[in-house]
C-alpha positions in Angstrom: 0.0 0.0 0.0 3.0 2.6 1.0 4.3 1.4 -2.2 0.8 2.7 -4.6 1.0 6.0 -2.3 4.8 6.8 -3.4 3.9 5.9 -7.1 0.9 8.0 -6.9 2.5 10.7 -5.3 5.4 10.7 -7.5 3.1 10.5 -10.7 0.7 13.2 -9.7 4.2 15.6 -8.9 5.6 14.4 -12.3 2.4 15.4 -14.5 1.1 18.1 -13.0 1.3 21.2 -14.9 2.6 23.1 -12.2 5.7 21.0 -11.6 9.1 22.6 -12.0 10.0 19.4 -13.7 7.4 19.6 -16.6 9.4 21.9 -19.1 12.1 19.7 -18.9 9.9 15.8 -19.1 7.4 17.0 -21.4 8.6 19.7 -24.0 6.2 21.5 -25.9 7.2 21.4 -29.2 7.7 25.4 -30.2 9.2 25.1 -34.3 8.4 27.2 -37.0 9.6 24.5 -39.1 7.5 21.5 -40.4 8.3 18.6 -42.0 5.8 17.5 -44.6 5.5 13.8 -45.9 3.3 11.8 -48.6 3.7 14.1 -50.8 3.0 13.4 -54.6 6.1 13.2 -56.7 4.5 16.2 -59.0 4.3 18.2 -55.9 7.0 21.0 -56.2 7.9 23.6 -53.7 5.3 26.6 -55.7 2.7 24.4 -54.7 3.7 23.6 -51.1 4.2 27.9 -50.9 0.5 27.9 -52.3 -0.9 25.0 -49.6 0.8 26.2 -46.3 0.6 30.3 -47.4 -2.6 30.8 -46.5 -1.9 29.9 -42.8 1.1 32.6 -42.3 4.4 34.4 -43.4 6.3 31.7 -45.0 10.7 31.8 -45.1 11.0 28.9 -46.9 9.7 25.9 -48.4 11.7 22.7 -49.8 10.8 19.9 -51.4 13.7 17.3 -51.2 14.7 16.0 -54.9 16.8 12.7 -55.8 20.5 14.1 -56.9 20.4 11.8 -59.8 17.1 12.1 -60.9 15.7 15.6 -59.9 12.3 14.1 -59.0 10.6 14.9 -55.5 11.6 12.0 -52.5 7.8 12.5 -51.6 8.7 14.7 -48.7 9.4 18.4 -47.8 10.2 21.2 -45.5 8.2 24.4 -45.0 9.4 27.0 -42.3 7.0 29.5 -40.7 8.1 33.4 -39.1 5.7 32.8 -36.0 5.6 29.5 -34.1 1.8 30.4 -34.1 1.3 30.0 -38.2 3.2 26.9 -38.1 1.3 25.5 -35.0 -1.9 26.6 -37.3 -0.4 25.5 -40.5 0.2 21.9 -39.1 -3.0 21.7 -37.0 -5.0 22.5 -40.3 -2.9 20.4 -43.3 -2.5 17.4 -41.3 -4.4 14.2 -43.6 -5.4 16.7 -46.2 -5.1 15.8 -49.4 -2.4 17.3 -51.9 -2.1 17.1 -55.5 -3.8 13.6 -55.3 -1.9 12.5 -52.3 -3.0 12.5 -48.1 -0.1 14.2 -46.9 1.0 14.1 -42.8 2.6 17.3 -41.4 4.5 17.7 -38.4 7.3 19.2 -36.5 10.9 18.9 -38.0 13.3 17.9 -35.4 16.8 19.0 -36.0 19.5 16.5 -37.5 22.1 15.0 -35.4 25.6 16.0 -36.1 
C-alpha cells in the first residue's frame, strides 16, 4: 500500500502542470519548421508555398529531390516566421489531401551532427 502511495504521489508531482519538472519531461514542441510527408512526386515547392501560405508568413519551403534524378523523394520542409502560423499550418494540413496525395505534417526535429 506505501508502495501505490509513493507511485501516486510521485506521478501526480511528475504530470502536473505546475511541476518545476514539466518543461524539462514534457517539451512542448515550439518550431516554426515542419516537416511534410506523402507528398506526390508532381508536388514542387510553388505548390507547397500555395498549400501552407494561406496559414502565415512563410521563409522557406523545400521539397527534397533525388541528386540523380531531380524528382521529388515524396517529402518536404516548410518554415514559418511565427511558431503560431506553423502550429496553425500543421494543425490545419494534417491528412489533407495534396495534389492527389494525403499528406502528414508535423514538426521537423533537428538532424544530429
Amino acid at each position: 500500500m506505501r508502495i501505490n502511495t509513493a507511485l501516486t504521489n510521485a506521478a501526480t508531482l511528475l504530470f502536473n502542470n505546475s511541476s518545476p519538472f514539466t518543461p524539462f519531461l514534457f517539451p512542448r514542441h515550439s518550431s516554426t519548421n515542419l516537416f511534410v510527408a506523402g507528398l506526390s512526386y508532381d508536388t514542387n515547392e510553388t505548390v507547397l508555398r500555395d498549400a501552407f501560405g494561406q496559414y502565415g508568413q512563410i521563409i522557406e519551403v523545400k521539397v527534397i529531390c533525388d541528386r540523380v534524378t531531380g524528382k521529388s523523394k515524396g517529402y518536404g520542409f516548410v518554415r514559418f516566421i511565427a511558431e503560431t502560423s506553423a502550429a496553425t499550418g500543421r494543425k490545419e494540413m494534417h491528412k489533407k489531401i495534396l495534389d492527389g496525395r494525403r499528406i502528414r505534417v508535423c514538426y521537423a526535429h533537428k538532424q544530429a551532427s
